[in-house]
C-alpha positions in Angstrom: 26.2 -72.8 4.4 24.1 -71.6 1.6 23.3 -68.6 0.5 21.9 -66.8 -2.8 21.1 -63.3 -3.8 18.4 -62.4 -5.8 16.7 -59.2 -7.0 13.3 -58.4 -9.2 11.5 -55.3 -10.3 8.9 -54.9 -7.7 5.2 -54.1 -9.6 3.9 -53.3 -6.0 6.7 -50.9 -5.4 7.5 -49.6 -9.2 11.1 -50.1 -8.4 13.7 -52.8 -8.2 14.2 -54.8 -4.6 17.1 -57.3 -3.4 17.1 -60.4 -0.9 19.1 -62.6 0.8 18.6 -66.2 1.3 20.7 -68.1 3.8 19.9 -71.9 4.3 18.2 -74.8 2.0 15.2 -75.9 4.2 13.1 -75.7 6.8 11.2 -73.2 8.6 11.0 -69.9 6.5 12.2 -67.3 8.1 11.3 -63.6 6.6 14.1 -61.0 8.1 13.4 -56.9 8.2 16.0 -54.7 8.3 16.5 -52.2 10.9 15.2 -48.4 10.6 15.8 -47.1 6.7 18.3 -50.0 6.4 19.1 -52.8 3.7 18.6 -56.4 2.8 22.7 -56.6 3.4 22.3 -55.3 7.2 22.1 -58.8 8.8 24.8 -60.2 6.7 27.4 -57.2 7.4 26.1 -58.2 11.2 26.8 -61.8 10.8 23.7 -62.5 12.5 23.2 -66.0 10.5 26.1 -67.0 12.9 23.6 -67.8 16.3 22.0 -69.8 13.8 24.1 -71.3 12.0 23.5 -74.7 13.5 19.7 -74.0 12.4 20.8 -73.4 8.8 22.9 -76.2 8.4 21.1 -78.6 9.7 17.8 -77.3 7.3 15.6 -76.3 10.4 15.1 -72.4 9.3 15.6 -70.8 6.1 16.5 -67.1 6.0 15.2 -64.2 3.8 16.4 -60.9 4.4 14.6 -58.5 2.0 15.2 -54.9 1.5 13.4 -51.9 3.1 11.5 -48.8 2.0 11.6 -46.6 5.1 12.9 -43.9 3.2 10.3 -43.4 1.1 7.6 -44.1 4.3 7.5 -43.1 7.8 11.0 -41.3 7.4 10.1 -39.4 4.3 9.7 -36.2 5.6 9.0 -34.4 2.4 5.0 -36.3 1.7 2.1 -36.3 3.7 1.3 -38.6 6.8 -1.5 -40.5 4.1 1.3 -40.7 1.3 3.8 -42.1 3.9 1.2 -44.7 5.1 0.5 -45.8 1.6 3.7 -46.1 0.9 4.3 -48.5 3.9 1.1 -50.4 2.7 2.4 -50.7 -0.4 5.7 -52.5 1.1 3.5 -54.9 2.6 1.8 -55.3 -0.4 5.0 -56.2 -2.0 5.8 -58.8 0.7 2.7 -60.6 0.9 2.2 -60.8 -3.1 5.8 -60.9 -4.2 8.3 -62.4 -1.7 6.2 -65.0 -0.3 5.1 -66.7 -2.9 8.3 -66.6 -4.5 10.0 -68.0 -0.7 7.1 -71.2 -1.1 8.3 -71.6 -4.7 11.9 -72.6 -3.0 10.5 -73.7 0.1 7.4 -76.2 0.6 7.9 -75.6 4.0 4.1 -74.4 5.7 5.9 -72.7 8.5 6.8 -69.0 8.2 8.1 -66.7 11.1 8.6 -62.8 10.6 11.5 -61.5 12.9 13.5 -58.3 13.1 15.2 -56.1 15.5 14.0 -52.3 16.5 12.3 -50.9 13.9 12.9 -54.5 12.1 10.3 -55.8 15.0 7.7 -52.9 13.9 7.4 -54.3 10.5 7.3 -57.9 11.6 4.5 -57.0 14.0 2.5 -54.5 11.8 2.9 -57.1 8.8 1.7 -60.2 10.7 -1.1 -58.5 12.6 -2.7 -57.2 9.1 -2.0 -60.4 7.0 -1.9 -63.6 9.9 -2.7 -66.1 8.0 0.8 -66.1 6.1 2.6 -66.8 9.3 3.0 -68.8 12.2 5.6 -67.1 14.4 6.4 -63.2 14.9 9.7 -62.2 16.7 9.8 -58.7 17.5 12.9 -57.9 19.4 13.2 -54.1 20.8 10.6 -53.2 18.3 8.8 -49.7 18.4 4.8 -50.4 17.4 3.2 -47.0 17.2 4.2 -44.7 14.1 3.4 -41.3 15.9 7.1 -40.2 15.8 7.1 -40.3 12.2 3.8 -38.8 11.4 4.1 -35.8 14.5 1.8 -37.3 16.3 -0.8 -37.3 14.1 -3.6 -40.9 13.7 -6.5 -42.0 11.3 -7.4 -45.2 10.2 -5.4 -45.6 7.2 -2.6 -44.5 9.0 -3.4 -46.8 12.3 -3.3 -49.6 9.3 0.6 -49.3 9.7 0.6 -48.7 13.5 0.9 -51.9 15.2 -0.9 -50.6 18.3 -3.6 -48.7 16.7 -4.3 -51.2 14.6 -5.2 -53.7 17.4 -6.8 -51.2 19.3 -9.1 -50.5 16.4 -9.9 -54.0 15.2 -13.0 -55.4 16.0 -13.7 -58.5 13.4 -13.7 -61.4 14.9 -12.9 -63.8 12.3 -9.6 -61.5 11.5 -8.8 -61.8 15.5 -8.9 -65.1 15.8 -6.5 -65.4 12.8 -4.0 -63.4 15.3 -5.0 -65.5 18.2 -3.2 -68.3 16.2 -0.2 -66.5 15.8 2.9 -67.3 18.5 4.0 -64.0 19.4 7.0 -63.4 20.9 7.7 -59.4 22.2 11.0 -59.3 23.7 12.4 -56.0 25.5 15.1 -54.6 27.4 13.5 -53.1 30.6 15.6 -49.9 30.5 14.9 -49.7 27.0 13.0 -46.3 26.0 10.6 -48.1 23.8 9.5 -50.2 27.2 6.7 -48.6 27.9 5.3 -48.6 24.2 5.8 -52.4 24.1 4.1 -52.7 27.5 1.4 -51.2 25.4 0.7 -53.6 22.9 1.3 -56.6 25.2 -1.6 -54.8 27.5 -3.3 -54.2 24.1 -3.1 -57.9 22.6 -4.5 -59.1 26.3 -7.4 -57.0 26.0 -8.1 -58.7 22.9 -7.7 -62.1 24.4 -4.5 -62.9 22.2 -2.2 -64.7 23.9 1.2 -63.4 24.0 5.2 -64.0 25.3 6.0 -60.6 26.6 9.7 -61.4 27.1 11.8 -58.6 29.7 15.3 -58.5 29.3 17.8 -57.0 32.1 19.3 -53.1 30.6 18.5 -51.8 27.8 19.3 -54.6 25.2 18.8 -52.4 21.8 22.3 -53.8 20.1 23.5 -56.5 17.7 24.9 -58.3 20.0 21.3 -58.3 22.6 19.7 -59.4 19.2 22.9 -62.1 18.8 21.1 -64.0 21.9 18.1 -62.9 21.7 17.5 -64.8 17.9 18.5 -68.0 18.7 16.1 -68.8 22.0 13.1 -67.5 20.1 13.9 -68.9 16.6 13.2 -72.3 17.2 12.3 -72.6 21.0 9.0 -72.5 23.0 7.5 -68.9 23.1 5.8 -70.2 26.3 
């Protein structure tokens, strides 16, 4: 199976980043880390192994990119506004940087944005601002409000990084109909502690007429190995 490191001074973030590419074809497949974690933590996790079938036989293509958390919502030494930029800046990085360079390896139209707890947040929170670069969100025991990090506190720029803000508070309809296309998949233990906040977006993507798979789980299902079956069902199969 294939894999390749690679790593590039970021102009968005004014620092170098790392990634992880597992696979030669197919469906691209952009990978965030958990909370404050790395572009290794999937790969210490062997989580290419539910897929592996998927990667050798060129239906997905992996890239696990690198994080900033630290220096976002779990810097506790900036302001709310300076953390939020930060995070804006990260997407920034992702949009302009790492997905033009996953299309230079990879023709392939079809991009999905997956990750596990706070992995899910920035898959969510990326897709929902920028749509029209992917096809497929997987957000597996995600978290989608930023309160936590910011003591409660809300404005719009922040709400730009809060997932359920920033539905909440979009009203364009050309930019939510972008989202309507989207095949989002929200998948959740049901005696997970973040239950309710994902029952919040799914109630909050329905009031916005976007059409969603709000996916239960039995216990609380915030581990590796939930995420181990989780990956493969959603990865490839019908969010329906």
């Amino acid at each position: 199976m294939q894999r390749e490191y690679h790593k590039w001074h970021s102009p968005n973030l004014n620092r170098d980043m790392e990634l992880i590419v597992w696979g030669h074809a197919g469906a691209r497949v952009i990978v965030f880390p958990t909370s404050q974690g790395r572009f290794f933590d999937w790969e210490n996790r062997k989580m290419y192994e539910p897929v592996r079938e998927h990667l050798e036989n060129g239906w997905v293509q992996i890239y696990c990119v690198d994080g900033v958390d630290p220096e976002s919502w779990f810097n506790g030494h900036v302001q709310n506004g300076d953390k939020a930029h930060r995070h804006l800046q990260y997407q920034d990085y992702i949009i302009q940087e790492v997905m033009p360079f996953t299309k230079s390896k990879n023709s392939n139209d079809f991009c999905i944005a997956t990750g596990a707890s706070f992995g899910a947040y920035h898959s969510v929170s990326i897709a929902l601002r920028f749509p029209e670069h992917f096809n497929r969100v997987i957000g597996m025991s995600g978290v989608y409000d930023v309160r936590e990090w910011t003591g409660g506190y809300m404005d719009d720029y922040v709400a730009q990084g809060s997932p359920c803000e920033y539905i909440a508070r979009e009203h364009n309809h050309d930019h939510l109909e972008k989202i309507r296309n989207l095949e989002l998949i929200v998948a959740i233990g049901k005696d997970d502690p973040l239950f309710g906040n994902n029952q919040w977006l799914s109630q909050l993507l329905w009031e916005k007429g976007i059409w969603h798979a709000f996916r239960i789980w039995d216990g609380n299902c915030h581990d590796w190995p939930d995420w181990e079956k989780m990956l493969p069902i959603y990865i490839g199969g019908d969010p329906g």
